[in-house]
Each structure stands twice: as C-alpha cells, then as structure tokens.
C-alpha positions as CSV (number, residue, x, y, z in Angstrom):
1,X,-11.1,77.1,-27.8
2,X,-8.7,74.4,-29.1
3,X,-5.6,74.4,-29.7
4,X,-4.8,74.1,-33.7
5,X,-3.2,71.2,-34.9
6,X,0.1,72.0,-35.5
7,X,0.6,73.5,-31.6
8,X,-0.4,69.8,-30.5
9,X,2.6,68.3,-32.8
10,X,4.9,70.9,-31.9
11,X,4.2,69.8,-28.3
12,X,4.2,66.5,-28.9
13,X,7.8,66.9,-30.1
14,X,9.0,68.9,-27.6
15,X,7.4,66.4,-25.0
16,X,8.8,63.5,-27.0
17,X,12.6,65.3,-27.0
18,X,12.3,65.9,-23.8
19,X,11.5,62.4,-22.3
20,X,14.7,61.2,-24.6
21,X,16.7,63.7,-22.6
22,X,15.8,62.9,-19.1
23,X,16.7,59.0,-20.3
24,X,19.9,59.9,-20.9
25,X,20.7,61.6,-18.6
26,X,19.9,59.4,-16.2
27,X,22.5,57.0,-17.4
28,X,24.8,59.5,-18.6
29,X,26.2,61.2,-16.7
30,X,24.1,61.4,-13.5
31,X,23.9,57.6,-13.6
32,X,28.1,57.3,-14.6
33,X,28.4,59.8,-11.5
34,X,26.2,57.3,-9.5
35,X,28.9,54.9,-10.0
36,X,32.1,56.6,-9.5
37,X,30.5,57.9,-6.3
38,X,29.8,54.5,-5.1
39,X,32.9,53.3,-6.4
40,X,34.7,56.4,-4.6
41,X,33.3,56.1,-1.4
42,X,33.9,51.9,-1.4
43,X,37.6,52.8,-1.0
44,X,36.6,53.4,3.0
45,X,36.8,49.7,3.6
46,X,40.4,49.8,2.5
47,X,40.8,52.0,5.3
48,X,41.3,56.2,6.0
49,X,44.0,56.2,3.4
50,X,42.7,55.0,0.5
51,X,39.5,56.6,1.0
52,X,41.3,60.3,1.9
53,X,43.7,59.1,-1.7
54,X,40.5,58.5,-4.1
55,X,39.1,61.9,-2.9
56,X,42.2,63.6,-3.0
57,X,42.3,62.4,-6.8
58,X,38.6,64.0,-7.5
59,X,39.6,67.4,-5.8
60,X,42.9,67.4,-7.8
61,X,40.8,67.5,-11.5
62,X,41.3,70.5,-13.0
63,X,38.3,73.3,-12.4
64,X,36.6,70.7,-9.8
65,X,33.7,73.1,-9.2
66,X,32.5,73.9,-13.0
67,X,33.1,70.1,-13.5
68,X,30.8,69.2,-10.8
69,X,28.2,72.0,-11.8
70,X,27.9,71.9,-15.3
71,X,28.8,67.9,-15.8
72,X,26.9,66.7,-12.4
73,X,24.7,69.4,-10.6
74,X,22.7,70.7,-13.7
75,X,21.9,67.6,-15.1
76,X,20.9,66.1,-11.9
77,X,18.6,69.0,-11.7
78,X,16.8,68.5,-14.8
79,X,16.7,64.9,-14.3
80,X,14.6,65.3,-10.9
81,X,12.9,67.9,-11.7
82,X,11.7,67.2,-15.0
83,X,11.3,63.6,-13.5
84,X,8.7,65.1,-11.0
85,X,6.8,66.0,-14.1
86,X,6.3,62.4,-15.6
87,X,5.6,61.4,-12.2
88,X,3.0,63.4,-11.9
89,X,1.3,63.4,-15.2
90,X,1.7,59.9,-15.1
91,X,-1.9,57.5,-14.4
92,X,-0.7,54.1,-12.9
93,X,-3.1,51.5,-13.7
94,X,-1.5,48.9,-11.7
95,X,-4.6,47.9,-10.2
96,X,-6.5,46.8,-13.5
97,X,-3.1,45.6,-15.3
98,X,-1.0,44.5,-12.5
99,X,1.9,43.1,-14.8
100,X,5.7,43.3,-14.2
101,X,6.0,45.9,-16.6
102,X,3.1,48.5,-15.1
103,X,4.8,47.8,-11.4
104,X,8.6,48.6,-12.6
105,X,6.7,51.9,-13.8
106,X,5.1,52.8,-10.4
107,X,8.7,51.6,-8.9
108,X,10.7,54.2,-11.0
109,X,8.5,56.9,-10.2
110,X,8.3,56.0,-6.0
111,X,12.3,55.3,-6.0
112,X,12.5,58.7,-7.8
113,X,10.5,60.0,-5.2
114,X,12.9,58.4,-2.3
115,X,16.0,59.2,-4.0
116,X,15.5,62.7,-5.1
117,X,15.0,63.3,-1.5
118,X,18.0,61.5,-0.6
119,X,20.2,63.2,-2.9
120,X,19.4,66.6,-1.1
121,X,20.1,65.6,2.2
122,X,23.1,64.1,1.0
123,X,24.1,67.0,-0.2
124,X,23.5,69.5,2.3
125,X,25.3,66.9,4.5
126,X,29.1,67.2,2.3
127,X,28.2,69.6,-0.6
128,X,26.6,72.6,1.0
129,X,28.9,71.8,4.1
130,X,32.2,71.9,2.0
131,X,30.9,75.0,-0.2
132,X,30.1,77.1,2.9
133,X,33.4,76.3,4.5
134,X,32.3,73.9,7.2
135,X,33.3,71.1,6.2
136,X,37.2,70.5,3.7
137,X,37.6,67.2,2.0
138,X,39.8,65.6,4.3
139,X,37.2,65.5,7.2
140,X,34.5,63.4,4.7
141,X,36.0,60.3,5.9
142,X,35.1,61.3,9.8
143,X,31.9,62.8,8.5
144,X,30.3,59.7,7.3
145,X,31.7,58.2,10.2
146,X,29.9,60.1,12.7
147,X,26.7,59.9,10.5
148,X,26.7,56.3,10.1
149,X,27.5,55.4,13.6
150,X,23.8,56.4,14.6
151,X,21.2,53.4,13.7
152,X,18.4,55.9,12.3
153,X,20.9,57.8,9.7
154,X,22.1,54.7,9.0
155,X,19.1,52.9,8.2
156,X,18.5,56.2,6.1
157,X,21.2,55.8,4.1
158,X,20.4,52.1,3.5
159,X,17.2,53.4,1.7
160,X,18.3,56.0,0.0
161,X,21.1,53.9,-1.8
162,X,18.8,51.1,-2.1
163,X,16.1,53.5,-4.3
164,X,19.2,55.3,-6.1
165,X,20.4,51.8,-7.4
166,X,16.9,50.5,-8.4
167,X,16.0,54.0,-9.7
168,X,18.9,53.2,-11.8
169,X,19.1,49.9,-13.0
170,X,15.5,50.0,-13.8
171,X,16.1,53.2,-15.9
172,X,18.7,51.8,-17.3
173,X,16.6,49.1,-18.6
174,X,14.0,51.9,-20.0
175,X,16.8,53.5,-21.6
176,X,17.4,50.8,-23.7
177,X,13.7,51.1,-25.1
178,X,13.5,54.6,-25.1
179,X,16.2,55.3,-27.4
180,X,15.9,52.2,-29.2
181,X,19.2,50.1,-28.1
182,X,16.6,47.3,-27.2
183,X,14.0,47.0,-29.6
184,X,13.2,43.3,-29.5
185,X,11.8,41.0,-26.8
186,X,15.2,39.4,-26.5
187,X,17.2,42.4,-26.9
188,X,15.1,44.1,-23.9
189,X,15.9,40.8,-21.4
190,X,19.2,41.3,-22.5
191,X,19.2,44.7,-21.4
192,X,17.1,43.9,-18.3
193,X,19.6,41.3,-17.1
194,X,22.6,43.1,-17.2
195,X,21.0,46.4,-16.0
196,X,20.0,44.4,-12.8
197,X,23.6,42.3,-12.7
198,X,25.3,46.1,-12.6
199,X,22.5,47.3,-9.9
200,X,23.3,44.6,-7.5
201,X,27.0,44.8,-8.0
202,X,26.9,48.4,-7.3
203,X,24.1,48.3,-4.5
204,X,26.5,45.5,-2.8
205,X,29.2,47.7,-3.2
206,X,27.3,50.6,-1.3
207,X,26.3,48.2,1.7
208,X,29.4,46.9,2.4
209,X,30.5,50.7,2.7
210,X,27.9,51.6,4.9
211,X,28.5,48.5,7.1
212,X,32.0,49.4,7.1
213,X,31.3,52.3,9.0
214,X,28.2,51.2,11.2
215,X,29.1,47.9,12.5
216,X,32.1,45.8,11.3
217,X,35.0,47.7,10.0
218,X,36.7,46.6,6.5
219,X,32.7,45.5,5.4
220,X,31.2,42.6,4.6
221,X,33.7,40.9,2.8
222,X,36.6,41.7,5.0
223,X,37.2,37.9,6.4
224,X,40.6,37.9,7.9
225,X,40.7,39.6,11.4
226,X,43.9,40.4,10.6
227,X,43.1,42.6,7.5
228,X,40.4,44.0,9.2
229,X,42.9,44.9,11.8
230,X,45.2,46.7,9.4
231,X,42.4,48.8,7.7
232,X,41.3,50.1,11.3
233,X,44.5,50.2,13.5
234,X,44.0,53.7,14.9
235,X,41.6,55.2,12.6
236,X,39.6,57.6,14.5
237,X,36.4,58.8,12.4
238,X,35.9,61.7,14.5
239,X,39.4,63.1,13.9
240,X,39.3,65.8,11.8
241,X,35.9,67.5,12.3
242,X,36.3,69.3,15.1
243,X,39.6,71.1,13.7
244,X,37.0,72.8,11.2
245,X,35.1,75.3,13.6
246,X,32.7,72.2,14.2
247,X,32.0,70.5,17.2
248,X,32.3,66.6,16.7
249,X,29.2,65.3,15.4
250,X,28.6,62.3,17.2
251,X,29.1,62.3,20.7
252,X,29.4,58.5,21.3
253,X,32.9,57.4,21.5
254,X,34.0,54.0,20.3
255,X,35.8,51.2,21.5
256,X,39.6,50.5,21.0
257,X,40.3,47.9,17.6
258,X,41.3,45.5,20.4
259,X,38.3,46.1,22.0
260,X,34.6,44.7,21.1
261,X,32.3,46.3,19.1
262,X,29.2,45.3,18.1
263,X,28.6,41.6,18.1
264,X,32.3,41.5,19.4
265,X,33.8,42.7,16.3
266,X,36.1,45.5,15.7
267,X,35.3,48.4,15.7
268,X,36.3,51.2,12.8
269,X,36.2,54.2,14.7
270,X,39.7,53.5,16.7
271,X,40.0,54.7,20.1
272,X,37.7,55.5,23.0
273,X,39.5,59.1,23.9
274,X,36.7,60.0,26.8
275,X,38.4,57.9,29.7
C-alpha cells in the first residue's frame, strides 16, 4: 500500500525541519560550548591557578546544573543522536564522485562517529565522576593530569579533539548552506575559509593543552624556561585526587621542575614524593 501524498510532504517537512535543527545546533550551542571548553581548559598552561580560577568561574553561574542540562546536555543529545540518523541513511558515493565536496560529507559523518564516542568517555571521566560524588571541581586540574600522563589516553585524547574540531569547522561550513547564510560560490569559500581559520585556532589551542600536561609544561608556545618555570613551580597534578575517597590515578610519579623530564624538559607534575 502507499503512502498518500500528503503523508510524504508532511514528512518531508518534518525531515527537512529537523535537519535545520541538528545544524544549528551544532554551531549553537553545542559548537559555542565546544569553544568555551577548549578555551576553559587552555587556561592549564597558565598554570593550577588559572585553570582552578576559570572553573571556579563556570561552577559559580547561577543553577550550574539546569544550565548545563538544558543549554548543553540535551542539545548535545539530539545532535548525536539524531546525527546517527543522517549517518546512517546517508549513501556515500565517494567512489563514483570522488570530489572535495562528497569526501567532507563522508568526513562529517566518520568524525561524528569518533567524536560522539569521545564525548562519552569524556564525560564519564569528569561529568559522571563529579555527579556521583567522586570527583569535586577542584581535583579536574589533577585529573587530566593523571589521564594525560599515560601515552595511550593521551594519544586518545589527540583524536578525539582532533575529530571534535573538524566535526565542527566542517559543519560549520554546512551550516552556512543549510540555512542559507552562504548561498553563492563565493559566499560558501568565504564561509569555508574562516570555518577552517577558527578550527585550527581552536584545535591548536586544544594541543598545546594536552602537551602541557603530557610532555612539556606551559605547552607549545611556552618559550622562556623561566615562564615555564613559574607556571609549574610545585604543581603537583596528583594532589587533590586522593583526598576524594579515590586512590590516585596514575601511579607514576614525576620528576622535580628542576629535574628532567621528557626530552630534558620540565616536567608539569611537580615533585617526585615516592623517594
């Protein structure tokens, strides 16, 4: 039996609302969140202060946790999930049409894959951790610390910002066509360029904080010794964790600041206590 022609349209519609939907919201406000994270968490390479100050600041807004669910969680939600459904309806014909447009389509839909994955371990990481009680915001800053001194959660985290950020800027991009802001050829390498400019800001941003905390404290673009020396002087990354009813996550202690670390440079995670 077929359907009659006025259920097709009305599905259309609904289909077509949707899709308009799940474009914004990926720019607003899961992708604005995306950068105030990023932006939030960069404040580590100034050192344990600044970082403990700009989450101290988020924890402060008034009614934190309906903020965060209704403005954040439930948007991210519909956003994956709903983006799960276009990736799986969808019929790449990369192979026949390999042009730059079909391969940013099969992109978005593997970066979704990546990052939607990411996002939930992320968040069962600090999230679920805080919500349950086993983990308070003052013990993030020695939480990524112990995460990101081991190479494999590292490297983990290296992908998942990298496909968040692409995810992103390429949507971004879309967005532009989707709701029309970029209707012309010129308008939509206009909209290209700068979506890509702010994905490369923001994924250089995210590595230098990673970086901070695996390998060469104050990040990439730290150059002085001496400032790197400030924003690490008796930082201990560990601190913090095991006064929550937690053992210390990573058992490997670090080197002194005037110690080596790897490659010989300083390390962020302060003092070796286990001698």
């Amino acid at each position: 039996m077929r359907a009659h022609p006025l259920d097709d349209e009305a599905t259309g519609r609904q289909s077509f609302m949707l899709r308009r939907l799940h474009a914004l919201s990926g720019v607003a406000p899961v992708g604005v969140f995306l950068v105030m994270h990023l932006a939030t968490n960069h404040r580590a390479v100034e050192g344990r202060a600044a970082f403990d100050g700009a989450v101290g600041e988020i924890q402060s807004v008034p009614l934190l946790p309906a903020v965060e669910a209704l403005g954040v969680l439930a948007p991210l939600a519909f956003h994956a999930l709903y983006g799960v459904v276009i990736a799986l309806e969808a019929r790449p014909n990369v192979g026949r049409y390999p042009s730059t447009r079909n391969w940013l389509f099969v992109i978005q839909r593997v970066t979704g894959f990546v990052a939607f994955g990411f996002v939930l371990l992320h968040l069962g990481q600090f999230r679920v951790a805080k919500a349950l009680g086993a983990l308070s915001p003052d013990g993030f800053y020695a939480r990524l610390g112990a995460l990101l001194s081991e190479p494999a959660m590292f490297a983990v985290y290296m992908l998942g910002l990298t496909a968040s950020v692409v995810h992103f800027a390429n949507g971004l991009w879309q967005s532009g066509t989707t709701w029309g802001f970029a209707a012309s050829a010129g308008a939509q390498r206009r909209m290209a360029g700068a979506a890509w400019v702010l994905g490369l800001g923001l994924w250089l941003a995210g590595v230098d904080t990673l970086v901070h905390f695996f390998a060469r404290c104050g990040g990439l673009f730290a150059s002085s010794s001496a400032q790197r020396d400030a924003v690490c002087q008796g930082a201990d990354m560990t601190e913090g964790l095991s006064n929550q009813g937690r053992p210390v996550i990573s058992s490997r202690a670090a080197p002194h600041i005037e110690g080596p670390a790897r490659g010989g440079r300083p390390s962020p995670r302060g003092p070796d206590h286990s001698r």
